[in-house]
N, C-alpha and C positions, 0 to 999 in steps of 0.2 A: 236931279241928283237926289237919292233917296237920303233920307235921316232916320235916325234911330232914337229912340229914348235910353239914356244910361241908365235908367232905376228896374225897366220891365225890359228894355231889350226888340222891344215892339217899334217896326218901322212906322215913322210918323211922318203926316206934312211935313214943307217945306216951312210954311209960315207958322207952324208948332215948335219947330226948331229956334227959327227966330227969336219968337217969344221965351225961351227958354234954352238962350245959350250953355248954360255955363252944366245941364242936364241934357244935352242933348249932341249927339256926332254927324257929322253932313260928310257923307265920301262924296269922294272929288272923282269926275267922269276920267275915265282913261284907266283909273290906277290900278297896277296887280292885286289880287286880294291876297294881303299877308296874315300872317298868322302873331299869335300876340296878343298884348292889351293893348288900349288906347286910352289916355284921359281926356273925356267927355271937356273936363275946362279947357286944357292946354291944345288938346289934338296931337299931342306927343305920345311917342309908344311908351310905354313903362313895364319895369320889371313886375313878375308874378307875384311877388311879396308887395310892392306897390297896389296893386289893381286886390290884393286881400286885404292890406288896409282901408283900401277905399274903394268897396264894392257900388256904393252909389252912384259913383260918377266914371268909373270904368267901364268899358267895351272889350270883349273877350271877341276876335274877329279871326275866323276861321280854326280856331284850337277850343269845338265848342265838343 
């Protein structure tokens, strides 16, 4: 399952994700790729004004 860093956006280990939950997005095999943001902490999609308040810990996933 690849992971992502929320701050660069750059795919990272598995075991980098780990160590840095709450900064980093693990997709889950199978899933459609949607479009949207994600938060890095929750792994809930959030609105575009959400993901500008908190660019650090969001994921912009297929609306790049």
């Amino acid at each position: 399952m690849p992971a992502r860093n929320a701050k660069t956006g750059r795919y990272i280990a598995t075991t980098t994700a780990a160590r840095s939950p709450r900064t980093s997005v693990v997709s889950k095999a199978g899933k459609s790729a949607s479009t949207g943001y994600r938060s890095a902490i929750t792994g809930r999609y959030v609105t575009s004004a959400t993901a500008k308040r908190h660019p650090e810990t969001t994921i912009a996933e297929g609306c790049h």
